[in-house]
C-alpha positions as CSV (number, residue, x, y, z in Angstrom):
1,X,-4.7,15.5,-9.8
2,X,-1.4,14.8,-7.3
3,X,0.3,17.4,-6.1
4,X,3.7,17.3,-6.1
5,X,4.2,16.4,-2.8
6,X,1.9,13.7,-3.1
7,X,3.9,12.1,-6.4
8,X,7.3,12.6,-3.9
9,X,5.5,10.7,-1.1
10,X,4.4,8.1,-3.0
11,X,7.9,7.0,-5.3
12,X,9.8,7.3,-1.5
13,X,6.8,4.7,-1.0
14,X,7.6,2.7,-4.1
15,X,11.2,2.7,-3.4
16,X,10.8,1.8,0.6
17,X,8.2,-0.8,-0.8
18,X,10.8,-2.4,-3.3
19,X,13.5,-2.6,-0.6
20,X,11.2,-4.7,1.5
21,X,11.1,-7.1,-1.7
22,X,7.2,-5.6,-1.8
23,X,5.4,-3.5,-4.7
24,X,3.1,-0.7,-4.2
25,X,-0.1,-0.6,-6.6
26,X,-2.4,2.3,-7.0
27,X,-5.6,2.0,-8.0
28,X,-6.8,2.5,-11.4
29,X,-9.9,3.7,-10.8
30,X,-10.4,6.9,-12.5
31,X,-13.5,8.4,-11.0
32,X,-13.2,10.7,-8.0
33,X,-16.7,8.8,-6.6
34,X,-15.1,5.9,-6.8
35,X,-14.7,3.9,-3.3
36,X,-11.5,3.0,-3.7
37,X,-10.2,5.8,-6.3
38,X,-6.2,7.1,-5.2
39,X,-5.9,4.1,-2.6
40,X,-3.3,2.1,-2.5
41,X,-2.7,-1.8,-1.8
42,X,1.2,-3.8,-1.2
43,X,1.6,-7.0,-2.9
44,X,4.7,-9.0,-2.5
45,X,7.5,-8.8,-5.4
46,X,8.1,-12.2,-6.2
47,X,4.7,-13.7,-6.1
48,X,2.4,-11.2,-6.7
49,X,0.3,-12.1,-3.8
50,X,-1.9,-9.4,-2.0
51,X,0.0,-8.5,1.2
52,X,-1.8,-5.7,2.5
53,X,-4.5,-2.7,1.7
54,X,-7.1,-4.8,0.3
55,X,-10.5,-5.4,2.4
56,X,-12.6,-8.7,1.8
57,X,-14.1,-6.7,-1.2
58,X,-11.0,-7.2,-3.2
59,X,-11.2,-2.9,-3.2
60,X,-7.6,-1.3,-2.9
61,X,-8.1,0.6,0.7
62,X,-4.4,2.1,2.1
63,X,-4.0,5.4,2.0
64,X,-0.7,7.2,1.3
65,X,-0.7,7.3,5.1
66,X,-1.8,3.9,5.7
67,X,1.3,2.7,3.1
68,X,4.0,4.5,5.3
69,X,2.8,3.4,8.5
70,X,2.9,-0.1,7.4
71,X,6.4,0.3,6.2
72,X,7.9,1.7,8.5
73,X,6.4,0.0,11.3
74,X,8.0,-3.0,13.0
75,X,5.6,-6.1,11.3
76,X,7.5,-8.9,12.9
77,X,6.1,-7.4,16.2
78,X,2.7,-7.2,15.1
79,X,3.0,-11.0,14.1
80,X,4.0,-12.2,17.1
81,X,1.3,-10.5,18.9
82,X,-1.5,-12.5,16.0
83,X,0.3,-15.4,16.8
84,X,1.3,-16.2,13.1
């Protein structure tokens, strides 16, 4: 079960997410043994495509921590750097 840090952390995710016109998805999985049980994956708001936290398994894989770095990092630098 979340603390209730955790459940703070992760609406000021949602809400962050949102902003950036993306949505944050939690995993369903219910089983603690679960690979990719409490991960997290963005997908964009308007399309629903995939836009990060999911490996080529298709499994959910962002942590909580993972899901604030990527929005509040800088992502226009890091696409310059892939060359997209």
């Amino acid at each position: 079960m979340k603390t209730t840090e955790e459940k703070v952390r992760e609406n000021r995710a949602r809400r962050a997410a949102e902003r950036q016109g993306l949505v944050l998805k939690a995993s369903r999985r219910r089983d603690p043994r679960a690979l990719d049980f409490g991960c997290y994956a963005l997908t964009d708001l308007w399309s629903g495509a995939i836009v990060a936290g999911v490996g080529g398994t298709g499994r959910f894989e962002f942590s909580l921590d993972d899901v604030e770095e990527y929005l509040n990092g800088d992502r226009r630098e890091e696409n310059e750097n892939d060359g997209s």
